[in-house]
C-alpha positions as CSV (number, residue, x, y, z in Angstrom):
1,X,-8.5,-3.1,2.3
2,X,-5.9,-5.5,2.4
3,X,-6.6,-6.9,-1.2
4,X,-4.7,-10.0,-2.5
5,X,-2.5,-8.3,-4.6
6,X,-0.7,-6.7,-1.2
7,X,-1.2,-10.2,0.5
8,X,0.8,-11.4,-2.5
9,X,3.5,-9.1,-2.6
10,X,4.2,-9.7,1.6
11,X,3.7,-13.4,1.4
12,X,6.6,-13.3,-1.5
13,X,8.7,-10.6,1.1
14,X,8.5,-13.0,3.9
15,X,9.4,-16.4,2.2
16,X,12.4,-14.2,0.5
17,X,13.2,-13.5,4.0
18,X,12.3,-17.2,5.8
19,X,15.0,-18.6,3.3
20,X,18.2,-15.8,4.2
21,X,17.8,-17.0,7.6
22,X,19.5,-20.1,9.4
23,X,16.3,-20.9,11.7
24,X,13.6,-22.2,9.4
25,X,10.2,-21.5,11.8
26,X,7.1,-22.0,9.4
27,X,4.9,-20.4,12.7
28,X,7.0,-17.2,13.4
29,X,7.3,-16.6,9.4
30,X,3.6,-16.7,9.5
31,X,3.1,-14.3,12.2
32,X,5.5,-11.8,10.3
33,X,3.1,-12.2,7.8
34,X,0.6,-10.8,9.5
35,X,2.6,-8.1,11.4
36,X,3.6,-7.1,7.6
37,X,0.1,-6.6,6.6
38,X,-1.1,-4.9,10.0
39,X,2.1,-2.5,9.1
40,X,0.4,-1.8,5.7
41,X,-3.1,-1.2,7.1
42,X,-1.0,1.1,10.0
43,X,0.2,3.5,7.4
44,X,-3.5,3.5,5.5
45,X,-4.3,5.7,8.5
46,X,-1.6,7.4,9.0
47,X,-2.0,8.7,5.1
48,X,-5.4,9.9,5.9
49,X,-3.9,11.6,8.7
50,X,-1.3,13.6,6.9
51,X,-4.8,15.4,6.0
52,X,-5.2,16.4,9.5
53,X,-1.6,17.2,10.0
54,X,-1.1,19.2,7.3
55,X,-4.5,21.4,8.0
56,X,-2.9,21.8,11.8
57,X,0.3,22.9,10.5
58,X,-1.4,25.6,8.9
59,X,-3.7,26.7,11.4
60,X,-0.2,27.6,13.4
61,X,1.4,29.3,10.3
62,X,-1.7,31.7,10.0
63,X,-1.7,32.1,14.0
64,X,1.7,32.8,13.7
65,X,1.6,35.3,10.8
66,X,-1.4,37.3,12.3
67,X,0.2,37.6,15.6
68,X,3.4,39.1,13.8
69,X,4.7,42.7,14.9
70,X,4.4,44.4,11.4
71,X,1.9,41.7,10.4
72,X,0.3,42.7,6.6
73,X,-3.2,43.0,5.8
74,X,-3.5,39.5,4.2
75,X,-1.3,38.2,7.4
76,X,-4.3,39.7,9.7
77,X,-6.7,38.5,7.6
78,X,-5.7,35.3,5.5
79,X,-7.7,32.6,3.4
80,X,-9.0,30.3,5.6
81,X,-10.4,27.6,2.8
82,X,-7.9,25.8,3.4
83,X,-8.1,25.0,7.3
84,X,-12.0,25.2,7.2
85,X,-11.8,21.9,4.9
86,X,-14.9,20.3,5.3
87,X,-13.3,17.1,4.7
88,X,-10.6,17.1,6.9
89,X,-12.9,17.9,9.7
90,X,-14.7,15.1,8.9
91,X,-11.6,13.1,8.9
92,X,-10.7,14.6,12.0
93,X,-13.6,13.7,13.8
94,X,-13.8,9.8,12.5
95,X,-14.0,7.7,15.3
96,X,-11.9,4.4,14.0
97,X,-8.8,7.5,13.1
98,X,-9.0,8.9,17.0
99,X,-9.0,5.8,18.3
100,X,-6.0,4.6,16.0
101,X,-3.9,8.1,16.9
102,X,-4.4,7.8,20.2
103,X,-3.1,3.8,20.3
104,X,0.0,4.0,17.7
105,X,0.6,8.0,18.2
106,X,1.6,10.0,14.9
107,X,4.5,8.9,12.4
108,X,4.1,13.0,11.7
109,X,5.4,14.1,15.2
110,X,8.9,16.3,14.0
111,X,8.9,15.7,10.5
112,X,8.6,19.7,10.6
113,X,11.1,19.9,7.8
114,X,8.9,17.6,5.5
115,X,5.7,18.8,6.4
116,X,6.5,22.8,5.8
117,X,8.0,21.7,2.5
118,X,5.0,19.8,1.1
119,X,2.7,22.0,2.5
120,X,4.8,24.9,0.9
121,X,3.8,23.0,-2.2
122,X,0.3,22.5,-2.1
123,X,-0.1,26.0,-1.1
124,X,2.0,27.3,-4.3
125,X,0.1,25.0,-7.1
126,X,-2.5,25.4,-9.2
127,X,-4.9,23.2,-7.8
128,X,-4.7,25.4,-4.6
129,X,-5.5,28.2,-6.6
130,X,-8.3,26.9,-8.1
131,X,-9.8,26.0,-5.1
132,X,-9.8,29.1,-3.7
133,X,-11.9,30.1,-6.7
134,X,-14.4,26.9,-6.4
135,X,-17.7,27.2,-4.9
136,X,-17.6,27.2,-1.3
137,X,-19.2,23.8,-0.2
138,X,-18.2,19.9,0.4
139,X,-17.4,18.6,-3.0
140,X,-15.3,21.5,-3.6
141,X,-13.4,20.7,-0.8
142,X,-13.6,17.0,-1.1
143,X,-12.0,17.1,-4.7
144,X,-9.2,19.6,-3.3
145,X,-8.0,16.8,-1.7
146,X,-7.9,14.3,-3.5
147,X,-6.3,16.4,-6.4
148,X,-3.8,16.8,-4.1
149,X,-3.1,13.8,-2.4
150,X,-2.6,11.9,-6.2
151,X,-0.5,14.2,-7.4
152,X,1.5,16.2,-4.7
153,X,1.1,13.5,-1.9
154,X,1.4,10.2,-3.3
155,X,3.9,11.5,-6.1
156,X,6.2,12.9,-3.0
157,X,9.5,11.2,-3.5
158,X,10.4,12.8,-0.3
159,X,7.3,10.9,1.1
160,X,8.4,7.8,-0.1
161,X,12.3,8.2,1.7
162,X,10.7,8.8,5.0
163,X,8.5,6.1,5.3
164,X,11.2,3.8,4.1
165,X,13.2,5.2,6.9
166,X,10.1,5.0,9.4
167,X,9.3,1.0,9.0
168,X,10.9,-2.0,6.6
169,X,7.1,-2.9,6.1
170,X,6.4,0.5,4.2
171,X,9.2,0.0,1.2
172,X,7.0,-0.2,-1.9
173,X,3.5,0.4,-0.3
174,X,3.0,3.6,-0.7
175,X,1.7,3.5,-4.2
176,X,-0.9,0.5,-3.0
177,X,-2.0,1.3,0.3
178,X,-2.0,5.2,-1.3
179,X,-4.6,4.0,-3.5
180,X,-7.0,3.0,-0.6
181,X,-6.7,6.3,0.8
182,X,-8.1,7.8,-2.6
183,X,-10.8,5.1,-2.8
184,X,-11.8,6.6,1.1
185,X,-11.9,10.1,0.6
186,X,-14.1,9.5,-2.9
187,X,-16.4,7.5,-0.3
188,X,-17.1,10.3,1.7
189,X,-20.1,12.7,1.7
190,X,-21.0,15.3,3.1
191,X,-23.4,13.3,5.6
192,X,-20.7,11.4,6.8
193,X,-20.8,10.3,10.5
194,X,-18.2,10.8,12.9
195,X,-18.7,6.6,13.3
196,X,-18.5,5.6,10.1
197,X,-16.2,3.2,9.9
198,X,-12.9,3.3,7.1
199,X,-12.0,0.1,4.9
200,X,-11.4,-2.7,6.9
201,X,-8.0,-4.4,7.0
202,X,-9.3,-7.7,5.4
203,X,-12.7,-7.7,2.7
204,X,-13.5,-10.9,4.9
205,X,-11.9,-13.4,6.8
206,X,-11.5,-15.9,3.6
207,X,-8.8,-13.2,2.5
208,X,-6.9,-13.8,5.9
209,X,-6.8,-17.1,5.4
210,X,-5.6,-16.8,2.1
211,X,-2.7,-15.1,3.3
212,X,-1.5,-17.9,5.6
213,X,-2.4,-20.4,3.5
214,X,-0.7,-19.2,0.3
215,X,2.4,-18.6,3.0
216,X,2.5,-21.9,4.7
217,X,1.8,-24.0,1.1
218,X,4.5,-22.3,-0.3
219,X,6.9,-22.8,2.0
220,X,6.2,-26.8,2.4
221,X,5.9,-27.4,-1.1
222,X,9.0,-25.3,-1.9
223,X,11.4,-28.3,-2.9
224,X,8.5,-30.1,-4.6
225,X,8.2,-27.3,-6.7
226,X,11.6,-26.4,-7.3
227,X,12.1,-30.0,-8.6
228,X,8.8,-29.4,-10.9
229,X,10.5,-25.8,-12.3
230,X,14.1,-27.8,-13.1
231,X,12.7,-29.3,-15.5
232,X,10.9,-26.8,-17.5
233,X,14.6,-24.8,-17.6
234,X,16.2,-24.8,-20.6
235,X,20.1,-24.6,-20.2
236,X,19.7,-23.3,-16.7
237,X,21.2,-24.9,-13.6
238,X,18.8,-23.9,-10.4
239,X,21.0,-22.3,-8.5
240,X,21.6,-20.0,-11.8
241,X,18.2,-18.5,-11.4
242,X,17.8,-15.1,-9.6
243,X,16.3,-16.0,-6.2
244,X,13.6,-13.5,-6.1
245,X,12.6,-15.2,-9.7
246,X,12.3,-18.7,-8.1
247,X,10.2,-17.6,-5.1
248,X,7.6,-15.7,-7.5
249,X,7.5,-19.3,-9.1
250,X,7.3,-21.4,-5.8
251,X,4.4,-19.5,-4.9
252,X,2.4,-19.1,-8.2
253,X,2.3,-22.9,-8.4
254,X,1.4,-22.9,-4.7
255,X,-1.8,-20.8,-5.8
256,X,-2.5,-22.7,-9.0
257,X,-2.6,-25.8,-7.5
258,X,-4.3,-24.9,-3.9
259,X,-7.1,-22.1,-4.4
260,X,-8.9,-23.3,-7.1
261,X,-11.2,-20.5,-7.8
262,X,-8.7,-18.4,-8.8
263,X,-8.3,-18.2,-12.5
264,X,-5.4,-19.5,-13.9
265,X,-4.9,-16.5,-15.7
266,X,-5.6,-14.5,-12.7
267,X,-2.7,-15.7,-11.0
268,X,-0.4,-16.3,-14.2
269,X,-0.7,-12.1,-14.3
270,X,0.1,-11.2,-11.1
271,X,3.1,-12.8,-10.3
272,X,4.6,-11.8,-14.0
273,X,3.4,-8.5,-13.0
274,X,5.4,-8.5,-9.6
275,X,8.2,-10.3,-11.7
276,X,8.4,-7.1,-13.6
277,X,8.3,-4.9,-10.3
278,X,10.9,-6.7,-8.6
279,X,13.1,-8.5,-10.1
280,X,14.8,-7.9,-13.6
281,X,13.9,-6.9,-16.8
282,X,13.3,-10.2,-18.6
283,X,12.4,-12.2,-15.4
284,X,8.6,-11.4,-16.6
285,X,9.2,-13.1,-19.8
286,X,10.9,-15.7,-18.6
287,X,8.6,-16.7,-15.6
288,X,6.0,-16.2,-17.8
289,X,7.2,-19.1,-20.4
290,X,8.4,-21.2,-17.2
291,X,4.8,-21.1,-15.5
292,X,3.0,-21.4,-18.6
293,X,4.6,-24.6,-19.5
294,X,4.1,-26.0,-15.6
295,X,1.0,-25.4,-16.0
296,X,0.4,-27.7,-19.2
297,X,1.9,-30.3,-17.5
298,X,-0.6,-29.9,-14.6
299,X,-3.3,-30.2,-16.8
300,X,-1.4,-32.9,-18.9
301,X,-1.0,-35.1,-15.4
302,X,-4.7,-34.1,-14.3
303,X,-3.5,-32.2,-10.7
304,X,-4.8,-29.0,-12.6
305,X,-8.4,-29.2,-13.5
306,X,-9.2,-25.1,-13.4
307,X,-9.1,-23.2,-16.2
């Protein structure tokens, strides 16, 4: 689950962060690596659980309503699509999810106030009220849910704030890790076991070791590098360049030059593309003309052989 464009992103956080600090420890930067990623695999789960949270906050609000004094007719007898959700029961029943609650607890424990709001909203939009007149079967309520987690869910700015506010490791990963989410309830049917297990933190364990490799290459080759990116800067001094911009550079040339079945284009791409995210407007341009120029020299010096 943990593809290499996250591992990318977190190897670029932590080397942004190894450099603000006085102590330079190559082994503690790595195992904040790795704490980074677990964090991001950590709120995988917890997304999926928001399903289960959300369909218990209901429950209560029904309870509640049909237990009222002057309770209506639709109070005593309300919808109950919505907390029948096949999927969600599924989801509430996974085995890897219990077993994850009952270690790390819920991030959803008194978050009343954003919980009532956004369910408030799911119960108010169209998508809600088209569900209530699907068919009454798994698909129906598979595709509820993911309707709604892509566009009420992930597209929650007030979402976004509070897991920013719950962990460090969560600023930006909501769009990524929310995509894996997605990818997990389109992979369930309706003959889905209790044990069937969710995405696994890494593909395979060549993805882990990327991750520390790509950290640890970076970091010793940093000055290396840095002298190879001088040169290609046109009326720049180095310490001119935008930090961020110079650490998406250190660590593309650490991937060109160490994992050679990666494409150079492959590579090229992504850090222009997190160029683009995070730093400023032009960086993208400009790293992209700085790179592309290292790597003709690579080739010209035969150290780059890929293509």
């Amino acid at each position: 689950m943990i593809n290499r464009i996250i591992i990318r992103i977190k190897v670029l956080q932590i080397i942004y962060a190894y450099y603000q600090k006085d102590s330079k420890d190559i082994a503690l930067a790595e195992n904040e690596l790795l704490h980074s990623l677990q964090k991001s695999y950590d709120l995988y789960h917890y997304l999926l659980a928001l399903i289960i949270t959300l369909t218990d906050v209901e429950q209560k609000r029904l309870d509640k309503n049909k237990h009222k004094y002057l309770a209506t007719e639709e109070e005593k007898n309300p919808d109950t699509r919505f907390i029948n959700n096949r999927l969600a029961e599924q989801l509430s029943k996974n085995k890897q999810l219990l077993a994850f609650s009952n270690e790390k607890g819920s991030v959803w424990t008194d978050e009343d106030v954003f919980l009532k709001k956004i369910l408030d909203q799911i119960i108010s939009s169209d998508i809600y009220a088209e569900y209530l007149k699907s068919p009454d079967n798994y698909e129906s309520d598979k595709e509820f849910w993911r309707k709604i987690f892509k566009q009420y869910i992930l597209a929650s700015e007030e979402l976004s704030e509070l897991l920013e506010d719950k962990s460090i490791y969560w600023n930006d990963d909501l769009d990524v890790i929310g995509t894996f989410a997605l990818k997990t309830i389109k992979r369930f049917e309706e003959s889905t076991a209790p044990d069937e297990p969710l995405l696994p933190m890494f593909k395979d364990e060549e993805d882990r070791r990327f991750a520390i490799s790509l950290l640890r290459q970076s970091i010793l080759e940093g000055q290396s590098h840095n002298a190879r990116i001088e040169k290609h800067i046109k009326n720049w001094e180095l310490d001119r360049i935008a930090s961020i911009d110079l650490y998406i550079m250190q660590v593309a040339i650490t991937e060109l030059l160490k994992f050679p079945s990666i494409p150079i284009n492959v590579t090229l791409n992504e850090y222009i593309d997190i160029a683009k995210y995070y730093s400023t407007s032009k960086s993208g341009t400009f790293i992209n003309g700085t790179l592309d120029a290292i790597v003709q020299e690579l080739k010209s010096e035969k150290i780059l052989f890929k293509n």
